[in-house]
N, C-alpha and C positions, 0 to 999 in steps of 0.2 A: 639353522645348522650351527651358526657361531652359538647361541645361548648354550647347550648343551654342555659344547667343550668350556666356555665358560664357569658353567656351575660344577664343571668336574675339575678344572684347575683350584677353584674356592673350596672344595668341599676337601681337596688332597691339601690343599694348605692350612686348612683349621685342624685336619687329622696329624699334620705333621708336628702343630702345638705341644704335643702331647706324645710322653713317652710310648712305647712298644714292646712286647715281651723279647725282641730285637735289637732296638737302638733305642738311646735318647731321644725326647721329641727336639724342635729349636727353641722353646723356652730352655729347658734345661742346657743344652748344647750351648747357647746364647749369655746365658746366667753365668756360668761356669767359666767362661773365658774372659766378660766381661769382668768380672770379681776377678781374676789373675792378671789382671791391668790393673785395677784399681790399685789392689796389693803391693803391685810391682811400686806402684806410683806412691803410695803410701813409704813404701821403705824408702823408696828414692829418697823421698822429700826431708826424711828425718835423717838421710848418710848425708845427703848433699848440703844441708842447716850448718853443719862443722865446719865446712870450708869459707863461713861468714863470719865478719867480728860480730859479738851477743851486742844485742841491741840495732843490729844494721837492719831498711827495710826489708832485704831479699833473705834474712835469715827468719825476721818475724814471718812474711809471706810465707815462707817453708814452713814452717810452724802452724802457722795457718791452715794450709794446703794440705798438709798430713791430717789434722783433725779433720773437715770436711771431707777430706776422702775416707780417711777410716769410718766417718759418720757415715757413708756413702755406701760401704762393706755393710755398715751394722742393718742397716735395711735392708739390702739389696736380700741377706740373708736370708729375712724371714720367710720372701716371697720363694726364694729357694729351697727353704724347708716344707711351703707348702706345694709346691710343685711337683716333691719329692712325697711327701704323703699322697698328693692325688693321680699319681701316675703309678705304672708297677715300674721296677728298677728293671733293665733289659738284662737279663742274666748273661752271664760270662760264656762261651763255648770257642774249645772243650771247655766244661767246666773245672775249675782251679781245686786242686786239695782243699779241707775244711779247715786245715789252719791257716790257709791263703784268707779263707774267706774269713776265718778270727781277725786276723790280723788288719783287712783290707776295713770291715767294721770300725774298730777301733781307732783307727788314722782317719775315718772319716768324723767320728767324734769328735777325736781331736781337732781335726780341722774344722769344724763346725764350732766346738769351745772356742778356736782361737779367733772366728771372723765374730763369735758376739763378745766373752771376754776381755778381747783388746781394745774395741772402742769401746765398749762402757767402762774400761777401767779410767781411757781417756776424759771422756764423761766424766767420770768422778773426779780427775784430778783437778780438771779446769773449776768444778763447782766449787773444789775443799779450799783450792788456791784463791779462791774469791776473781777470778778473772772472768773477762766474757767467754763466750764459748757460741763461736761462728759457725754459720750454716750456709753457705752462698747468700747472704745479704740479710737472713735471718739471722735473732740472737735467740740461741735455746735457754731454758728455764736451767736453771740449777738443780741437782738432783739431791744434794746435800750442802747442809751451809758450811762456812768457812772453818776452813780446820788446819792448819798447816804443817801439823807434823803428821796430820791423816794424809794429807795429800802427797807428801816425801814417801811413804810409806805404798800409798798405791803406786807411784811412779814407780817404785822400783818393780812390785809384780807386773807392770804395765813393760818397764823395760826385759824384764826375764820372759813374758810373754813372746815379747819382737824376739829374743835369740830364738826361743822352741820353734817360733815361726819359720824362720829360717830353714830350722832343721826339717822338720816337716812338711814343709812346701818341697823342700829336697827331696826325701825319702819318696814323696808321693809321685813325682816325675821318675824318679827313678825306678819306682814300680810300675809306672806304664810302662816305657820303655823295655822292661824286665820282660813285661808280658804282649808287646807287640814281639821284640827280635827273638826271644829266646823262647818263651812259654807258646808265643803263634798262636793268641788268641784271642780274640775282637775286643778284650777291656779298653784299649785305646780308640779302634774305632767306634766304637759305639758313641765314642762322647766326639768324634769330629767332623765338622761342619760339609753341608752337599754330600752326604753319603747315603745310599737307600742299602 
């Protein structure tokens, strides 16, 4: 009698993997909040770098910290682009106007540009600057050799990245938000956690 219920709790938890024409599965659910920690942690680490004298250990460690987490983002993403290919996206209900859903597209580009974008721009700088470039206790390979007015040069797209970031990670929350209180429509739930 236990086996049954057993194989009916396993077989609901492998289904729950996986998105729904409903909801998110807990990959994506899981994915998606995990990456908006990182992020957070990510910007932390390069606002809170300023409040060290340049050259102190706990300003290099920020330094540090920010690369490996961004490095952290740059993967975590692909697995989340293919999560997103092998699942159907739960659709919105009611469903939202068509230029809701232009719009809702486009910001999701964008957001996708900026979690690969910003760490390989990172990548690039570390390579052009001739410096190591940290992995949790690994050292990654250099993607381009030493260049150093190339590397001024991606820093700065790499820093106008982190502002749009900002922006964007904003607009995006504020459009959930939009569409839980005001529009009263499952785009926020679908992507949160314990919900059938």
């Amino acid at each position: 009698m236990h086996l049954p219920q057993m194989q009916d709790i396993t077989e609901e938890a492998c289904m729950n993997w996986k998105n729904t024409p409903l909801r998110y599965g807990s990959l994506s659910i899981g994915l998606h909040w995990l990456m908006l920690v990182l992020i957070a942690a990510v910007y932390a680490c390069i606002e809170l770098k300023g409040n060290f004298p340049k050259g102190s250990d706990t300003r290099e460690l920020l330094k540090q910290w920010h690369f490996m987490l961004g490095l952290s983002v740059f993967a975590l993403v692909w697995l989340r682009l293919l999560a997103r290919a092998l699942s159907p996206t739960p659709a919105i209900e009611p469903a939202p106007p068509s230029w809701q859903n232009l719009l809702a597209k486009l910001m999701h580009l964008a957001l996708y540009a900026l979690m690969i974008g910003a760490p390989l721009a990172g990548w690039l700088i570390l390579s052009a600057a001739g410096k190591p470039i940290p992995f949790f206790g690994l050292e990654l390979p250099a993607l381009i050799g030493p260049d150093k007015e190339l590397a001024g040069q991606i820093k700065e797209l790499h820093e106008l990245a982190g502002t749009a970031g900002y922006w964007l990670i904003g607009l995006h929350a504020v459009a959930g938000l939009y569409h839980h209180y005001v529009a009263r429509d499952n785009t926020l739930t679908r992507m949160l956690p314990g919900r059938n």
